[in-house]
C-alpha positions in Angstrom: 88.4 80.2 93.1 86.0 83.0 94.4 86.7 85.4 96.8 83.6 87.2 98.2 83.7 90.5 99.4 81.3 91.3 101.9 80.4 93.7 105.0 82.6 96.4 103.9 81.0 98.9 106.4 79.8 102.7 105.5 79.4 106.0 108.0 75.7 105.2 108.4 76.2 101.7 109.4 79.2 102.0 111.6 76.7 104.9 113.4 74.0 102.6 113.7 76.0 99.9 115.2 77.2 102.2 117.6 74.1 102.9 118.5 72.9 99.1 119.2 76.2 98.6 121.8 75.5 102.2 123.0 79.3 103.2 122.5 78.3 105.9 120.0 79.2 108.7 122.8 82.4 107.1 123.7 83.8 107.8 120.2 83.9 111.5 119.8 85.3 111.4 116.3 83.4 109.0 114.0 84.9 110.0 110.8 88.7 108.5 112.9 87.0 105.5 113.0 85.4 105.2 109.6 89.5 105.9 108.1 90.7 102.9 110.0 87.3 100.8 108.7 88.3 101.9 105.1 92.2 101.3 105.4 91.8 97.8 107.2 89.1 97.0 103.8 91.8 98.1 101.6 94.1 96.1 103.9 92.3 93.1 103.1 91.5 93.8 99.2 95.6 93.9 98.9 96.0 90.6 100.7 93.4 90.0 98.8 94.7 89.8 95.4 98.3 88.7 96.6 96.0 85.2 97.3 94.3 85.9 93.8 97.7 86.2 92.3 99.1 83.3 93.4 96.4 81.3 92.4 96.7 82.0 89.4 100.1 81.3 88.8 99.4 77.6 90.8 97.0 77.0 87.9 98.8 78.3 85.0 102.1 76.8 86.0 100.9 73.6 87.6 97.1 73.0 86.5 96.1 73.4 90.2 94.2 75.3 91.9 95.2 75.3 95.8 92.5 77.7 97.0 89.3 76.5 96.2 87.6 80.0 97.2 87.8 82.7 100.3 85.9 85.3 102.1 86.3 88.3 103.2 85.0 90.3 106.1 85.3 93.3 108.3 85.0 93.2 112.6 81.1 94.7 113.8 81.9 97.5 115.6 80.2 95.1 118.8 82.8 93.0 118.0 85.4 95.1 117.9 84.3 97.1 121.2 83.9 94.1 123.1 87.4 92.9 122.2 89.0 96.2 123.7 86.7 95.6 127.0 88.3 91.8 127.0 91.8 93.1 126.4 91.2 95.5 129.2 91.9 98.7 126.8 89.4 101.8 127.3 87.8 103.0 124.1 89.5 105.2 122.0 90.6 105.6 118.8 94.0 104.9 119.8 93.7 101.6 121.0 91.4 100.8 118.4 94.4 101.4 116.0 97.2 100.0 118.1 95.5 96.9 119.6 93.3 95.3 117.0 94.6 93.5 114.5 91.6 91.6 113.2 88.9 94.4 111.7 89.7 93.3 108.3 90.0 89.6 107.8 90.1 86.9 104.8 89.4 82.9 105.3 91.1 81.2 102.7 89.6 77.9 102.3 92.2 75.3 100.5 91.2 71.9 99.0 94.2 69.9 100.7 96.3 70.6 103.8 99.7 71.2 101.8 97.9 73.9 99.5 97.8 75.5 103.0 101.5 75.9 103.6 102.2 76.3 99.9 100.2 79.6 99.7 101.0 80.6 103.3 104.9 80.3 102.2 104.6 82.3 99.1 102.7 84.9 100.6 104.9 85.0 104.0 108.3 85.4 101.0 106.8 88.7 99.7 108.7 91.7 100.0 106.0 93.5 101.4 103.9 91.0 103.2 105.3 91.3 107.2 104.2 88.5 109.7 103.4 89.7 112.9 101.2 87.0 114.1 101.1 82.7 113.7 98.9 80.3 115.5 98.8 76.9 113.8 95.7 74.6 115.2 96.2 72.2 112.5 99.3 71.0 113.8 98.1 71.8 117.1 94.1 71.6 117.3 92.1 73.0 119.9 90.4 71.3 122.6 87.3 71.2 121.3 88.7 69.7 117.5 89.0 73.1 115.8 91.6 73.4 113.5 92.7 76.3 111.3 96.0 78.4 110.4 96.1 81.9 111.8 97.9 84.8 110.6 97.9 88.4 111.1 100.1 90.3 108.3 101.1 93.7 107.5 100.9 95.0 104.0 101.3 98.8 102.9 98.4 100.7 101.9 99.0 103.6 99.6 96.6 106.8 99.9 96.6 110.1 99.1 98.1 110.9 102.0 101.1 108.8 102.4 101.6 105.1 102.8 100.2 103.1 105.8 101.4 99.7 107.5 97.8 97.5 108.1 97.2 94.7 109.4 95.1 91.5 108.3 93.9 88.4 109.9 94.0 85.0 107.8 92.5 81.9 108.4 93.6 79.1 106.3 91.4 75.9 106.1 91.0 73.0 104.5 86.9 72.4 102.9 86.5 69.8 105.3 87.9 72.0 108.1 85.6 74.5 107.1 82.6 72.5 107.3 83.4 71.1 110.2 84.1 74.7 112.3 80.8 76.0 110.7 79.1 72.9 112.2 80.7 73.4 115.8 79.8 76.9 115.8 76.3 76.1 115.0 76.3 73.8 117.7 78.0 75.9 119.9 75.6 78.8 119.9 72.5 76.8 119.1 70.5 77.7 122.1 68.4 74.4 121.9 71.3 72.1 120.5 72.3 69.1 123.0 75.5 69.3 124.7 75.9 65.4 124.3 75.3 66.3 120.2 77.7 69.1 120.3 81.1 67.4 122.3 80.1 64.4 120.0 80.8 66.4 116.7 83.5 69.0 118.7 85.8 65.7 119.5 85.1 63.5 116.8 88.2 61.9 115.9 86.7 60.2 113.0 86.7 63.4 111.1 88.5 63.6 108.2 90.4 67.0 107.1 
């Protein structure tokens, strides 16, 4: 199982995004916004070695593995921006802290379906794991075939300053989910892709999870 940490965001890049969506002068206090980058990251590397944990002892005990690897990644600033404009929230610092819950996020990418639920269960029972957010497309898939398991936790961040409540988005999937979401969203935004190729592959029903 691997679990590969990338886009972890420093000052100079969060000011250089800012730049590109030309927000940079509606965020008068850069360094707010770089503490909320660097506790969601620290969010995620908790949650992050919960799912480590707990692979572990799967193997040790029981000589399976039930994630077969993960990834981990932080919101662009774009993104994030753009999500506050869709929500209808102006952008501040404020609502960047109460209203987004997905800047840090790990996809955890299973080998069967029930290694899902196992690790979403013993994750969920941890005294300091709080879920505030479920979605389950695998039971119920979206239109267009996608299928995942959303969650958005809270887990407790200690700094030198005190502790802090943070939240994390996870997607579980299967391999074959995986491959298949990466292949619709290629479609998807595949300028030149056909759109009888792309609802071909989005409803398949002949695809195996």
């Amino acid at each position: 199982m691997i679990l590969e940490r990338r886009n972890f965001m420093d000052v100079k890049q969060i000011e250089a995004q800012l730049k590109q969506t030309k927000f940079e002068d509606q965020i008068p206090d850069l360094k707010k916004l770089v503490n909320i980058y660097q506790l969601c990251h620290s969010g995620a590397n908790e949650i992050g070695t919960k799912l480590e944990n707990l692979d572990d002892e799967y193997s040790m005990n029981y000589d399976h593995n039930p994630i077969h690897h993960m990834e981990e990644r932080m919101k662009s600033t774009g993104s994030l921006f753009e999500k506050l404009k869709r929500k209808g929230y102006t952008l501040t610092i404020e609502n960047v802290r109460d209203h987004i819950r997905d800047i840090a996020g790990i996809r955890v990418v299973t080998n069967y379906i029930d290694d899902i639920y196992t690790v979403e269960e013993a994750l969920s029972e941890q005294s300091d794991v709080t879920v505030l957010k479920r979605k389950d497309y695998i039971e119920n898939p979206k239109e267009s075939g996608y299928r995942s398991l959303h969650l958005v936790v809270s887990v407790p961040v200690f700094q030198s300053k005190g502790v802090f409540d943070v939240p994390v988005e996870i997607q579980f999937r299967t391999i074959g989910m995986d491959m298949w979401a990466s292949l619709e969203h290629q479609l998807s935004y595949k300028t030149d892709a056909d759109p009888k190729k792309v609802k071909e592959h989005a409803n398949n029903p002949n695809y195996s999870y």
